[in-house]
C-alpha positions in Angstrom: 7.2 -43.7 -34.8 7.4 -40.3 -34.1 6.6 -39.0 -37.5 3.5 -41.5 -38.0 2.3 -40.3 -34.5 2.8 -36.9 -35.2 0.7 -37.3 -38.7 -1.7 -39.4 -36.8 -2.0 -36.1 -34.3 -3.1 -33.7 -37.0 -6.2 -36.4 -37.8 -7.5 -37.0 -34.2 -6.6 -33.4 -32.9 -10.2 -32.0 -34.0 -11.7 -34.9 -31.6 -10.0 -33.3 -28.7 -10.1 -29.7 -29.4 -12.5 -27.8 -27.1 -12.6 -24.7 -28.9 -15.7 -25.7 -31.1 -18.5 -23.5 -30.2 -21.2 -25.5 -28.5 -19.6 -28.5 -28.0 -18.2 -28.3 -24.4 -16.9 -31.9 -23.8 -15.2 -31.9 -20.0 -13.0 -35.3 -21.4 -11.2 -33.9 -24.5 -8.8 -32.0 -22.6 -7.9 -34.9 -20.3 -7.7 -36.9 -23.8 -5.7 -34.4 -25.9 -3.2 -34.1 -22.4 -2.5 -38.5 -22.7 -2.1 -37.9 -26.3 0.2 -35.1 -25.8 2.2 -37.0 -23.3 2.4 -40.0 -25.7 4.2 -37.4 -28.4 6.9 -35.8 -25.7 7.7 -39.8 -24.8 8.7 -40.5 -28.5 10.2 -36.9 -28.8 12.4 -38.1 -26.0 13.1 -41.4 -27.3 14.2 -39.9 -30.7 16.6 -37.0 -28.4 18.4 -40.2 -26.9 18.4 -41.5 -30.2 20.8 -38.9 -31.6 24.0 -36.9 -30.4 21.8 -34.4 -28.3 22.8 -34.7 -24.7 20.1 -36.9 -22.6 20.1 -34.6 -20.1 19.5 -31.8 -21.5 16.0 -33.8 -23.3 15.1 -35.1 -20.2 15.6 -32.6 -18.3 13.2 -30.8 -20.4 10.9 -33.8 -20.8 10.3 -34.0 -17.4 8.7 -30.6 -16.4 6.9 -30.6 -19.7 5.3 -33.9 -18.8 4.4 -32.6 -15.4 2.9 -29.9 -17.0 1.0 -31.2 -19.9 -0.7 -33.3 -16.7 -1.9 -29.9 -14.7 -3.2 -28.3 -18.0 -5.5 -31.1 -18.3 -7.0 -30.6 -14.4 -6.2 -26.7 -14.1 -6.3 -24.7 -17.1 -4.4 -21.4 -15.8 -3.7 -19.0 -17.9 0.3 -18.5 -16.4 0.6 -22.4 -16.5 -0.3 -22.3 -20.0 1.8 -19.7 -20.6 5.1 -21.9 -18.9 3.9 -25.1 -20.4 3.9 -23.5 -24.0 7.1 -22.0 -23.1 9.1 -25.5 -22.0 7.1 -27.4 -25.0 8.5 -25.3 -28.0 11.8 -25.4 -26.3 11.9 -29.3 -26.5 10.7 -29.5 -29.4 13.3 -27.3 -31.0 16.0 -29.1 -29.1 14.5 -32.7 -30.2 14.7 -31.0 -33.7 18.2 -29.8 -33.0 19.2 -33.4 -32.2 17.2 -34.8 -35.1 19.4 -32.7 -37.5 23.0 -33.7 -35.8 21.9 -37.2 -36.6 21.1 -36.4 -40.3 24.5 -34.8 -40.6 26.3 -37.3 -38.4 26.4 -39.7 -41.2 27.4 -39.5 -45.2 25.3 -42.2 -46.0 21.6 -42.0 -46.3 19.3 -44.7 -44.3 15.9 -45.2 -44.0 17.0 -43.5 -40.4 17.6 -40.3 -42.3 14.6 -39.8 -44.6 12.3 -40.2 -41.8 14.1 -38.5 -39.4 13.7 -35.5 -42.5 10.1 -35.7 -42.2 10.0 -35.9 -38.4 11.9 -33.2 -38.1 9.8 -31.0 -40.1 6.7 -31.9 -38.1 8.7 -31.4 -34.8 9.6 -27.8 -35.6 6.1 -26.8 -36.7 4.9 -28.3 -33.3 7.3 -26.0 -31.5 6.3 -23.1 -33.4 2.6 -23.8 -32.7 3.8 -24.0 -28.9 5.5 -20.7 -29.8 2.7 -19.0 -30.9 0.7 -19.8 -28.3 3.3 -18.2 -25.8 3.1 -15.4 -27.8 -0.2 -14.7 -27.7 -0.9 -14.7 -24.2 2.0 -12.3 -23.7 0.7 -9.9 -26.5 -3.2 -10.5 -26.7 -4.9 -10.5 -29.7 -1.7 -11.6 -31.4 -3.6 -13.7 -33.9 -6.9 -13.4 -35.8 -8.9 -15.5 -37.9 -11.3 -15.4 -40.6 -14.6 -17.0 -40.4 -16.5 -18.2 -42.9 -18.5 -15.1 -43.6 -15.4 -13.2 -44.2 -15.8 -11.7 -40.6 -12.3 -11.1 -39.0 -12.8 -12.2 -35.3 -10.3 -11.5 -32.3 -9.4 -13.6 -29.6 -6.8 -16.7 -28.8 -6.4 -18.9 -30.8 -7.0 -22.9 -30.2 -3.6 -24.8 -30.0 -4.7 -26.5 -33.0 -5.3 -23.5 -35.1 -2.1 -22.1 -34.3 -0.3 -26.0 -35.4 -2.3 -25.3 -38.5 -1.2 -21.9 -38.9 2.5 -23.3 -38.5 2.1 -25.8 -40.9 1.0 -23.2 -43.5 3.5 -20.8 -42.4 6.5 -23.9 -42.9 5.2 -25.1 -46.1 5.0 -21.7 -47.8 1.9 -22.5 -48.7 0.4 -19.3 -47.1 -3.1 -21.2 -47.1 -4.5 -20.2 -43.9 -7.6 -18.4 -42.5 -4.9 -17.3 -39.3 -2.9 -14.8 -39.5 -1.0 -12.9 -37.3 -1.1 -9.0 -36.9 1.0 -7.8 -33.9 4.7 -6.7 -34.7 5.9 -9.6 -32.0 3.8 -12.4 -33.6 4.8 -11.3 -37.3 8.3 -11.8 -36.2 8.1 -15.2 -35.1 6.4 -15.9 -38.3 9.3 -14.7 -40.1 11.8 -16.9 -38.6 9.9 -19.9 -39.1 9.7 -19.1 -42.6 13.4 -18.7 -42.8 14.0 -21.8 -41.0 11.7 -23.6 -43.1 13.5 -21.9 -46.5 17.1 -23.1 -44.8 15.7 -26.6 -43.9 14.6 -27.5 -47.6 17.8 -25.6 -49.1 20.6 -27.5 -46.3 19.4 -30.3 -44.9 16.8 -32.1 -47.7 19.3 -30.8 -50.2 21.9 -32.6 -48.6 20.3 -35.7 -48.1 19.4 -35.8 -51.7 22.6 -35.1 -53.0 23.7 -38.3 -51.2 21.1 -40.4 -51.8 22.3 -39.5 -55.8 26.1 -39.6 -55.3 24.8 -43.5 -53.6 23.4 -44.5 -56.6 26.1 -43.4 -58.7 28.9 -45.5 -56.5 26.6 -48.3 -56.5 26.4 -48.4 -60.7 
């Protein structure tokens, strides 16, 4: 549920975003704040699922709940700043969890390939979170090209920071985001590290026993 919700996300997302010039819509961010909170209950759902200590996720869970709820009615800069904060570092933690389970077992489940594909999402979530910290500590962290080729300043939506993630993970590089402070470039790197390690240990491993299955099973 996790995974599908977290897919299901990156399609409605657009719907809530408030960032679109001209469109000021004083319910989106109220929306995008229940969807939000519907993510971070399945996020802890799948911590308590796996050998990650539950109080450690929920203590976590809680305050980012809390805050995900003032963001929606008070859109302070600082809160931002401490809600982006707490949300990348349970996101990384569910993702922490998420891989103890995968490596937990040495048989491959219908548990483990989609706990491969939430994982992925998860990480690239708390990345975006990441970024957005970043950003407000070191303005002007991230620019974007429009579709004139202009190169415009600024912060960037939430959404076009998941989107630059995504890109970043996937090495697909496809992105009109990029970043261009020494701090934010940084980040970047370790993410595509992580995502380099994450196809090369974990996938790889899962494979590997999904073919050493088949083999005992013939």
């Amino acid at each position: 549920m996790l995974l599908f919700v977290q897919l299901l996300g990156i399609l409605v997302y657009p719907y809530f975003d408030t960032s679109t010039p001209g469109e000021y819509r004083p319910y989106a961010r109220a929306l995008f704040g229940i969807f939000g909170l519907l993510v971070l209950f399945l996020a802890v759902r799948a911590a308590r699922a796996t050998p990650a200590l539950t109080w450690v996720a929920i203590g976590l869970g809680l305050p980012v709940v809390v805050l995900t709820v003032l963001e929606a009615f008070y859109p302070d800069p600082t809160l931002i700043f401490v809600s982006s904060v707490l949300h990348a570092l349970f996101y990384f933690y569910t993702a922490y969890g998420l891989i103890r389970y995968m490596f937990a077992d040495n048989w491959v489940t219908r548990d483990e390939l989609y706990a491969t594909g939430a994982t992925f999402t998860v990480v690239a979530w708390g990345f975006a979170y990441l970024y957005l910290a970043v950003q407000h500590l070191f303005p002007d962290s991230f620019i974007i090209t429009t579709v004139k080729g202009v190169s415009a300043l600024g912060d960037r939506s939430w959404f076009e920071l998941l989107y630059l993630s995504i890109a970043n993970m996937t090495g697909t590089g496809l992105s009109d985001v990029y970043a261009i402070t020494p701090h934010a470039r940084s980040f970047m790197l370790l993410q595509q590290i992580f995502g380099m390690l994450y196809v090369a240990l974990v996938v790889a491993r899962l494979v590997g026993l999904t073919i050493a299955r088949f083999r005992n099973n013939g």
